[in-house]
N, C-alpha and C positions, 0 to 999 in steps of 0.2 A: 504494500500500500504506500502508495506517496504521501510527502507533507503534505499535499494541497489536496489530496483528494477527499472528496465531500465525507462526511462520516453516514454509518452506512444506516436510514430510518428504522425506527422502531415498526414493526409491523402495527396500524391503526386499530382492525378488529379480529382484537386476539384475546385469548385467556389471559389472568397473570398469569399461571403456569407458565403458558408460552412465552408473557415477556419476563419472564425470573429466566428463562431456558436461554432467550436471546441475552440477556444480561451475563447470562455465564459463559457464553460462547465469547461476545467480546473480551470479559474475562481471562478465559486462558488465552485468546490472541497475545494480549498484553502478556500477560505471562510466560508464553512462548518467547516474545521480542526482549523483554528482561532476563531470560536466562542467556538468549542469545547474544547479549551487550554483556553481560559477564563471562562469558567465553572470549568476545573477543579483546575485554580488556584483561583477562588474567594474563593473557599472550603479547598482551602491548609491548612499549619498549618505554613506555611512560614511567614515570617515578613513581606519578602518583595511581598508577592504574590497577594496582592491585584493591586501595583504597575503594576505589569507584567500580571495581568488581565485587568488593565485600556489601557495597553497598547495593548495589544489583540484584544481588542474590537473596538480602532481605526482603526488598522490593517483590522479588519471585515468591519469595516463600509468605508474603503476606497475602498477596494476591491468590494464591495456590488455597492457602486457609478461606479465604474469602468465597471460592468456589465452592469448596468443600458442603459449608455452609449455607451457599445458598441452594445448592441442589438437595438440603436434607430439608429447606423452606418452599422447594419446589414439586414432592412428592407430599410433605402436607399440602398445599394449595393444591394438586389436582386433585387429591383423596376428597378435602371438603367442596370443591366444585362438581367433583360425581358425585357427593350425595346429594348436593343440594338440585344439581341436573335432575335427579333419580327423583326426588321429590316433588319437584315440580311439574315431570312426567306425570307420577301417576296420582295426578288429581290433588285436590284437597283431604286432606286429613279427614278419618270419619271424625262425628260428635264424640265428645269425649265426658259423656252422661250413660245412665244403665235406665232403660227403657222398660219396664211390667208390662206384659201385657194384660190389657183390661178387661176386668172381671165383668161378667156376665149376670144379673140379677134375673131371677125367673118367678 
């Protein structure tokens, strides 16, 4: 991806699910490009590049947690959107009263 290139839209009509899903994919992008800038400064010829690899790798590893995380908030969010799917599918709830039936005088 280029510096200039536009950032890439949130999908409009979606689940959260699916935008927590989209938010982790950018996610390890990042994460991807942080490990790979700590690779190429551990290699540097820099003085100070080992510094700026140590700190890359932080970067990695927080972002790595952050995934983690939001995919264990992405499996709750679809679990409570299929119930609530599932609910709303099959109708209204019955009354929630105990009904006798009516006695008969003879």
């Amino acid at each position: 991806m280029a510096p200039d290139e536009p950032i890439a839209p949130r999908p409009a009509t979606a689940s959260l699910a699916e935008l927590i899903e989209f938010e982790r994919g950018e996610l390890m992008q990042t994460h991807a490009m942080a490990r790979c800038l700590k690779d190429v400064l551990t290699y540097s010829d820099d003085d100070d590049a080992t510094l700026h690899a140590d700190v890359a790798l932080v970067i990695s590893r927080l972002i790595n947690g952050s995934v983690a995380r939001l995919e264990d908030v992405r499996v709750r969010v679809a679990k409570l959107e299929s119930s609530v799917n599932y609910s709303l599918d099959s109708g209204p709830p019955p009354p929630r009263e105990v009904r006798e039936p009516r006695a008969t005088y003879m």
